[in-house]
C-alpha positions as CSV (number, residue, x, y, z in Angstrom):
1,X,38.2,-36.2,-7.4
2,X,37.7,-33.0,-5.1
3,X,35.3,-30.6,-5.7
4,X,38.6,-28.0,-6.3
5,X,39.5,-30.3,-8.8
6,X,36.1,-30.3,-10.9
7,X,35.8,-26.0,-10.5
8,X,39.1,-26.1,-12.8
9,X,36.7,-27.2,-15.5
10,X,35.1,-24.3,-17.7
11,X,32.5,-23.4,-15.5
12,X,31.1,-20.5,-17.3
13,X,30.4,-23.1,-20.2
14,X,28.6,-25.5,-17.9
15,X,26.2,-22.8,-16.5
16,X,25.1,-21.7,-20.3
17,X,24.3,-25.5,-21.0
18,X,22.2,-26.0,-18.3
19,X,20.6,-22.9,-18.2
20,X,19.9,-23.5,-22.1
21,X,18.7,-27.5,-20.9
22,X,21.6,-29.3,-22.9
23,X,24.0,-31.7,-22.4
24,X,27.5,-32.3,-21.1
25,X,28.6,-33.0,-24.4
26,X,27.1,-29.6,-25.7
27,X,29.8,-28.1,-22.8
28,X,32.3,-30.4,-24.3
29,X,33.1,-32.3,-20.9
30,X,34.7,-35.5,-21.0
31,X,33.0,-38.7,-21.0
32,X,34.2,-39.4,-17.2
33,X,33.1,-39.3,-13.7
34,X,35.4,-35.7,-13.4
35,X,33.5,-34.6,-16.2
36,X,30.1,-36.0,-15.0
37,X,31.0,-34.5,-11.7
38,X,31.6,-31.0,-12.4
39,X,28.2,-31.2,-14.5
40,X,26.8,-31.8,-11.5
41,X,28.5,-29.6,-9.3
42,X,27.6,-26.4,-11.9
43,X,23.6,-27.8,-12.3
44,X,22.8,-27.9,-8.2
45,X,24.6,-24.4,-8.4
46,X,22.4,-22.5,-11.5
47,X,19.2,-23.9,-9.7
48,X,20.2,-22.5,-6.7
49,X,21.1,-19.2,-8.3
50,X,17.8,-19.0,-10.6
51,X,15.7,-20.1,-7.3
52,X,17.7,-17.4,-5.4
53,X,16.9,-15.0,-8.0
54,X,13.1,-15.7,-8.1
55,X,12.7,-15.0,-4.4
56,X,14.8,-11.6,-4.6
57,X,13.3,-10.8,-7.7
58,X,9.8,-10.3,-6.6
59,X,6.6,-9.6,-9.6
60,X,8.2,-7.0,-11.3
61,X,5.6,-4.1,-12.2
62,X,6.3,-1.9,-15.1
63,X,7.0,1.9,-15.7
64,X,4.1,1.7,-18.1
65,X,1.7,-0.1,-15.9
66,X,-1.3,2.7,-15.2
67,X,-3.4,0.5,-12.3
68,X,-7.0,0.5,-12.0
69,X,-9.7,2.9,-11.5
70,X,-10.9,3.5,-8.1
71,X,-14.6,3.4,-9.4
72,X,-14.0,-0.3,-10.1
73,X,-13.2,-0.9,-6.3
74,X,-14.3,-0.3,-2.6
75,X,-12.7,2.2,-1.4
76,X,-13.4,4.2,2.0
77,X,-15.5,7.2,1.1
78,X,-13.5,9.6,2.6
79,X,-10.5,8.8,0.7
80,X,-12.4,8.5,-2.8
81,X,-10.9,11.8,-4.2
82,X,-7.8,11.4,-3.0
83,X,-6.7,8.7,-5.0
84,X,-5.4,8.9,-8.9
85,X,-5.3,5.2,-9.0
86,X,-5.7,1.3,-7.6
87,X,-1.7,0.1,-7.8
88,X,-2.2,-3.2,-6.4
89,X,-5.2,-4.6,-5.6
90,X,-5.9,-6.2,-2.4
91,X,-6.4,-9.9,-4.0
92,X,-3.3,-9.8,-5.4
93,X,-1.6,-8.8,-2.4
94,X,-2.5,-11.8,-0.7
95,X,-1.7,-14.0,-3.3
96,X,1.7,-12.9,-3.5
97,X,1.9,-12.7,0.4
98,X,1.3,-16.6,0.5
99,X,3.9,-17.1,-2.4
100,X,6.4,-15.5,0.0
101,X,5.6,-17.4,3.1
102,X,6.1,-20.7,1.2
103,X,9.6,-19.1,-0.4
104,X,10.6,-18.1,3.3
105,X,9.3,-21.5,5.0
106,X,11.8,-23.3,1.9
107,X,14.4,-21.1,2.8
108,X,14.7,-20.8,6.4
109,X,12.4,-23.2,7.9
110,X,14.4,-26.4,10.4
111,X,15.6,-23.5,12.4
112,X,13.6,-21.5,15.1
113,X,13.1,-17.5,13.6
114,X,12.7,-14.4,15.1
115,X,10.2,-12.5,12.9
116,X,11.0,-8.8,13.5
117,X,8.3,-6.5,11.9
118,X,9.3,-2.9,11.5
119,X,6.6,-0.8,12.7
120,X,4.3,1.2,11.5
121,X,3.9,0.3,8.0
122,X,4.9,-3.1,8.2
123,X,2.3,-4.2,10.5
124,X,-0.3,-5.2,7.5
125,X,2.2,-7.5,5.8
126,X,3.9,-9.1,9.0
127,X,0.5,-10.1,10.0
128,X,-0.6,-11.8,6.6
129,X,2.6,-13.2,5.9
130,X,2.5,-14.9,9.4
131,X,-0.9,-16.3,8.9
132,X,0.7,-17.8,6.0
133,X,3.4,-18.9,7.7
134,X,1.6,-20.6,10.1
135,X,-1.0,-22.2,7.7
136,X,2.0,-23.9,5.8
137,X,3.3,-25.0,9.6
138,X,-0.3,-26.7,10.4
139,X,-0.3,-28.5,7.1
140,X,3.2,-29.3,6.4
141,X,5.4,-32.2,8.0
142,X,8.2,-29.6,8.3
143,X,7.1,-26.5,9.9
144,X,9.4,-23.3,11.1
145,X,9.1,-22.3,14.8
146,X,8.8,-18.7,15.4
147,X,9.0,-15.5,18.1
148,X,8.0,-12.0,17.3
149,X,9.5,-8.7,18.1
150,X,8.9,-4.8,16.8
151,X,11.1,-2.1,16.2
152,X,10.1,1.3,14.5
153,X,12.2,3.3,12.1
154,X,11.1,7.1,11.5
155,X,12.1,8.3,7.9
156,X,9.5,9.9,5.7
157,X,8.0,13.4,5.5
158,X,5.5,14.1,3.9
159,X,6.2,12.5,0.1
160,X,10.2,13.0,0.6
161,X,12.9,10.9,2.5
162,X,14.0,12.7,5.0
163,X,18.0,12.3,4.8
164,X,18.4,11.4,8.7
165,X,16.9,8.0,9.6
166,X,15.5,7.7,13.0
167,X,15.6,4.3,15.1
168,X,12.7,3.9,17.8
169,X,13.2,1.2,19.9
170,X,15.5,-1.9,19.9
171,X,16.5,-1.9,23.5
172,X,14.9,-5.7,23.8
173,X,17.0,-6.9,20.7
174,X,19.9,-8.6,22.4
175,X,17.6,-11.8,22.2
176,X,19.0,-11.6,18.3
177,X,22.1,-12.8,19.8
178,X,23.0,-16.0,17.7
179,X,19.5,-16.2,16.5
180,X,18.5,-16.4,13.0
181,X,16.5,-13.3,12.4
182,X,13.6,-12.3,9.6
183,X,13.0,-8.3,9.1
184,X,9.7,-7.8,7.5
185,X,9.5,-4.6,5.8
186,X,7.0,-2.8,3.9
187,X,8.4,-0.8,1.3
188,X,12.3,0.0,0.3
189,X,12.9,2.5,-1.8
190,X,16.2,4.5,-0.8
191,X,17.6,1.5,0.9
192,X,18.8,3.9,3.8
193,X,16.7,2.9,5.8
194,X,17.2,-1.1,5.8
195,X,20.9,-0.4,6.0
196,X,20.4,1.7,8.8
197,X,18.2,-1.5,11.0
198,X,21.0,-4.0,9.5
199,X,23.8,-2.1,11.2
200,X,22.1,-1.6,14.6
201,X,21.2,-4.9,14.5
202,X,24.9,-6.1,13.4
203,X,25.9,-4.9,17.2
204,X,23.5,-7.9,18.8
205,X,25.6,-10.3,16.8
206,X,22.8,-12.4,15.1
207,X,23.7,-15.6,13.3
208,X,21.6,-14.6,9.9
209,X,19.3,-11.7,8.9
210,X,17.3,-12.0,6.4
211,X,14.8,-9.4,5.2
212,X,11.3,-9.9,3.2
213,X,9.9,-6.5,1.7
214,X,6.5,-6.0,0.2
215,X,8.0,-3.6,-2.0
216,X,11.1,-2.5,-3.6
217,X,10.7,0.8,-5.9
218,X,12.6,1.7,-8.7
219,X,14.4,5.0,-8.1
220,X,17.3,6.7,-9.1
221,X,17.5,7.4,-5.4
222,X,18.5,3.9,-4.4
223,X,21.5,2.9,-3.2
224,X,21.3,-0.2,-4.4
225,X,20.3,-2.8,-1.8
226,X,18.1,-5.7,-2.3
227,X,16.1,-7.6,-0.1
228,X,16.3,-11.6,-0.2
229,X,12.9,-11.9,-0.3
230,X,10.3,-9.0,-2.7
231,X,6.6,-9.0,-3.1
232,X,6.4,-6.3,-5.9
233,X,9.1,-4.4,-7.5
234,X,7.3,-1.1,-8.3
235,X,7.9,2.2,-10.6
236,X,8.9,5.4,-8.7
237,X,5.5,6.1,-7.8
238,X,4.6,7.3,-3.7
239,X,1.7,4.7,-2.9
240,X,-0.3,4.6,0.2
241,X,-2.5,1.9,1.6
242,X,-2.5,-1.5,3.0
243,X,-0.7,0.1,6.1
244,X,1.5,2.1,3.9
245,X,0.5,6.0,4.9
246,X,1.0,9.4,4.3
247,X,1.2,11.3,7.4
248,X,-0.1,8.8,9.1
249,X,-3.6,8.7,6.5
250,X,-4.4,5.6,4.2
251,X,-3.6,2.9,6.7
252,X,-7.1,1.8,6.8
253,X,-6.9,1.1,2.8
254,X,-6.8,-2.4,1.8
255,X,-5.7,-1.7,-2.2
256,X,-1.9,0.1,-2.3
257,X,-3.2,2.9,-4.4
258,X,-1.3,6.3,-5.9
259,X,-2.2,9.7,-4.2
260,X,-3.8,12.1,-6.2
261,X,-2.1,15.6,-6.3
262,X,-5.7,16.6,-4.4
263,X,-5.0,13.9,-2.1
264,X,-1.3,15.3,-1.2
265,X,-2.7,19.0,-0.3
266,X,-5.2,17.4,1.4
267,X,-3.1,15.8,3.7
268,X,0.5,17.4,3.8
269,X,1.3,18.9,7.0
């Protein structure tokens, strides 16, 4: 029996049953090897899909969810009026971070990767989730050989995105050519931007892309995309720390925190 022959069976059926942890008989599959077969066939794929899922899911944060109060933190003095609230504290950052290396060594590990960080935000995140990365390939009898490379995308002002999106760099990038590539991104929240990187990078002819955000906001704004791999999936709040900035202030906070309205005067040019 081909594998054509088995997705004639009612597949839709087959998915609820195992996603519910039945039976074949519950989907009503003959007591054969087609009807074993297709079972199987439909089980490897709803793993794959619920596994796939998980990774581009990321730990979804709530429009309710307040955060923390700065008192109950360190935070750099001269920032300690600035901020309403702690978002995501630091510890959980790096927990999360070393769930995501795992995810991406599962994913994409066998093949040599070209980690491409997207500068400057990024820069935090691609250097944790590395150390990750390579603390899995030091302890692990699989590990996932890797080369680095930067590029740097201009498109925030101030607390808006600016419509145009500005590429800086990317004249070194035809080493992507047949390569299997890994943006690591800080923060999507249009998507512009990403779609922006994946079409320049589309011209060096790469044989995957994928990309790992440390956030994704929720925003009527969005156009949509999704990364394969998400840290947090956040409210439409404008955070700042752990490399994330405004005008170019907060990259030296470790906790992603929300700017205070004082905090925005303070430092809007």
């Amino acid at each position: 029996m081909t594998r054509a022959d088995c997705l004639k069976t009612d597949r839709e059926s087959i998915h609820l049953c195992v996603r519910a942890g039945k039976t074949p008989a519950d989907a009503a599959l003959p007591n054969s090897a087609a009807g074993q077969q297709a079972w199987a066939f439909a089980a490897t794929a709803t793993v794959r899909q619920q596994h796939t899922f998980a990774m581009a899911s990321g730990l979804l944060i709530s429009d309710n969810e307040n955060g923390y109060d700065p008192e109950m933190f360190c935070i750099p003095k001269h920032y300690v009026e600035d901020l309403e609230r702690v978002f995501i504290p630091h510890g959980l950052i790096m927990d999360r971070t070393e769930r995501m290396a795992r995810d991406i060594a599962k994913e994409m590990g066998g093949d040599h990767i070209v980690v491409l960080c997207v500068l400057k935000g990024g820069y935090k995140f691609f250097a944790d989730l590395l150390d990750y990365i390579k603390a899995l390939n030091r302890n692990q009898e699989e590990s996932l050989p890797m080369t680095i490379d930067f590029i740097r995308l201009k498109s925030y002002c101030n607390d808006q995105t600016v419509e145009e999106v500005k590429v800086i760099g990317g004249d070194d990038l035809c080493m992507l050519a047949g390569k299997n590539v890994l943006i690591v991104e800080d923060i999507i929240e249009t998507g512009r931007t990403m779609r922006k990187l994946l079409a320049l990078l589309e011209t060096y002819k790469p044989q995957m892309v994928k990309v790992a955000s440390l956030l994704l906001k929720r925003t009527p704004r969005s156009s949509g995309y999704r990364p394969d791999f998400i840290g947090f999936e956040i409210p439409d709040k404008f955070v700042v720390g752990y490399a994330l900035d405004y005008n170019e202030y907060f990259r030296d906070l470790n906790h992603i925190c929300v700017i205070s309205e004082k905090g925005r005067q303070k430092y809007k040019v």
